[in-house]
RORO-796507 format. One record per residue (C-alpha): z, x, y. Coordinates in steps of 0.001 Angstrom, whole numbers, plus 500000, padded with zeros to 6 digits. Layout:
N
ZXY/...
***
This chain:
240
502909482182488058/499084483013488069/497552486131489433/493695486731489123/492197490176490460/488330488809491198/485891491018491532/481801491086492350/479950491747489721/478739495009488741/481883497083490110/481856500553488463/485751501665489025/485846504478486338/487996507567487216/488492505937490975/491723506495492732/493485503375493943/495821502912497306/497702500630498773/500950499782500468/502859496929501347/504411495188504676/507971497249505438/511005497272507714/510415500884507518/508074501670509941/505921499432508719/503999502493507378/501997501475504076/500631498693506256/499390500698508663/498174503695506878/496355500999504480/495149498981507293/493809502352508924/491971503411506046/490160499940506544/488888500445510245/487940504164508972/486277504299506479/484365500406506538/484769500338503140/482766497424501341/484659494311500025/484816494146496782/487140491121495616/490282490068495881/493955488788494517/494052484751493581/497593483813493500/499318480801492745/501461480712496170/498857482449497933/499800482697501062/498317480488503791/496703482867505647/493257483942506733/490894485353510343/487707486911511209/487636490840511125/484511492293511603/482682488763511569/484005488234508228/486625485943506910/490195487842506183/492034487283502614/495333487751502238/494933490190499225/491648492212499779/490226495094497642/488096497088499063/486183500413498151/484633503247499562/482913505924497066/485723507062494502/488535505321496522/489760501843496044/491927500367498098/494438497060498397/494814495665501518/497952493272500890/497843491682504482/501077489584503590/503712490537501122/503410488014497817/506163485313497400/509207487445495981/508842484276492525/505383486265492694/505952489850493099/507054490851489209/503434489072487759/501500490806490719/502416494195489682/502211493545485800/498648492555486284/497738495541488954/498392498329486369/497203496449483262/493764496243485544/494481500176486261/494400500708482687/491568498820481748/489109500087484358/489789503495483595/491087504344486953/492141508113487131/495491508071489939/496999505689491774/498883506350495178/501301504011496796/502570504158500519/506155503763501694/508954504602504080/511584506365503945/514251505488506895/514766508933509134/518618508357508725/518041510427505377/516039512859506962/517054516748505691/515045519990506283/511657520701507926/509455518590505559/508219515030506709/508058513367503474/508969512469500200/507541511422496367/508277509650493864/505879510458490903/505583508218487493/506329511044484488/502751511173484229/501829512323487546/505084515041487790/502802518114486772/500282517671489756/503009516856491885/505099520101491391/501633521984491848/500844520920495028/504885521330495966/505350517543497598/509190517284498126/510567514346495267/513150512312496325/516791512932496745/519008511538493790/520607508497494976/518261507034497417/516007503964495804/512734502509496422/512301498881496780/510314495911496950/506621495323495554/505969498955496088/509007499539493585/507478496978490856/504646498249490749/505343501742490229/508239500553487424/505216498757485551/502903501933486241/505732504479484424/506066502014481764/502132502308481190/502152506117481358/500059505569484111/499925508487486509/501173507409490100/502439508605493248/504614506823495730/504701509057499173/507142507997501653/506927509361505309/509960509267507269/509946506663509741/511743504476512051/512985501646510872/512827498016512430/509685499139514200/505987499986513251/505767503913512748/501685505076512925/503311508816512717/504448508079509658/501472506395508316/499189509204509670/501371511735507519/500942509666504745/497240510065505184/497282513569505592/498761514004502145/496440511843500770/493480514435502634/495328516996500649/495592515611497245/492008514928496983/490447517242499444/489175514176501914/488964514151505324/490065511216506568/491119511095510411/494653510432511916/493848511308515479/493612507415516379/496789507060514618/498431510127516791/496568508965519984/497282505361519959/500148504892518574/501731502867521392/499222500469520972/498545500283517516/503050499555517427/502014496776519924/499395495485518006/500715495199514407/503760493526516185/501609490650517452/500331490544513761/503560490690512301/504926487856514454/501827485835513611/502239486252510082/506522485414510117/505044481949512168/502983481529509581/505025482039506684/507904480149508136/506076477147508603/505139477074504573/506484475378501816/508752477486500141/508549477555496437/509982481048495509/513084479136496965/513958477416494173/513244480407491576/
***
């Protein structure tokens, strides 16, 4: 399977911190909190993620035509907007060539957004991390919560930071607690506010907080479109 990160020409991403986070029965939070950052900060486009079962996707957003794996980037910050999840036969080659383009652009961090199902909720803090070895040290300084022996992370979000502690690469996963089955902004707004915290931004929740209701309502109608869509595909990673 190919992947292909594109990019415009001319794209200085030394020492730039990446995000993203990927579609999730847990509150659906690293697609919110990603697709937040989006409507936020109007970042520019920047390129994109060619795939060989790229997904059959695409809209207008801002009177410009949607990809299905966008990168975006606003000052330091660089950010993946996966709008779908890539074909599973896909997944392991997607996040092989994510953190050998990490390495070779010199980016300095990389932070990856989650869930973590409230059934395994314990204490008064509303999170947890899982750090690469190379990213432990700043994450004991700032005292973010790892977590708990025995509970696993999974999916792309998992592969990718596998490949990234294989690399030495320094990475954070942060996981919000968050209902499960159901899309969670609460959870993606904490994830935010950790992000604010890490790297002293000061990027708003309060439509996140505020509109929750509607923003659940709203990436449900996306959601739905996207299982329609995705249903009505050939299915290749079938047969792998």
């Amino acid at each position: 399977m190919d992947v292909e990160i594109k990019l415009k020409e001319n794209v200085d991403l030394k020492d730039c911190i990446f995000i993203t986070g990927f579609h999730s029965v847990i509150g659906e939070t690293g697609y919110i909190a990603v697709r937040h950052l989006i409507k936020t900060l109007r970042p520019e486009r920047i390129g994109f993620i060619d795939t060989t079962l790229l997904p059959q996707l695409t809209g207008l957003e801002n009177s410009q035509l949607t990809l299905p794996f966008e990168l975006f980037k606003s000052e330091n910050l660089v950010i993946l907007f996966p709008r779908v999840i890539p074909y599973r036969a896909e997944q392991r080659r997607f996040a092989q060539t994510l953190t050998q383009w990490l390495i070779e652009n010199k980016f300095r961090e990389a932070v990856l957004i989650g869930g973590l199902d409230n059934q395994f909720r314990a204490g008064d803090t509303d999170c947890r991390v899982v750090p690469t070895g190379a990213m432990l040290k700043k994450t004991q300084e700032n005292k973010l919560v790892l977590l708990e022996e025995g509970l696993n992370v999974f999916g792309p979000l998992a592969l990718t930071l596998i490949y990234l502690e294989v690399k030495n690469f320094p990475a954070l996963a942060i996981l919000p607690f968050a209902q499960r089955g159901r899309p969670d902004p609460r959870a993606a707004a904490i994830a935010i506010e950790k992000i604010n915290a890490l790297y002293g931004l000061s990027i708003s929740t309060t439509e996140l907080i505020r509109d929750a209701r509607e923003i659940e309502e709203e990436v449900g109608k996306i959601l739905k479109q996207q299982e329609e869509v995705q249903r009505r595909e050939p299915r290749e990673d079938m047969y792998i």
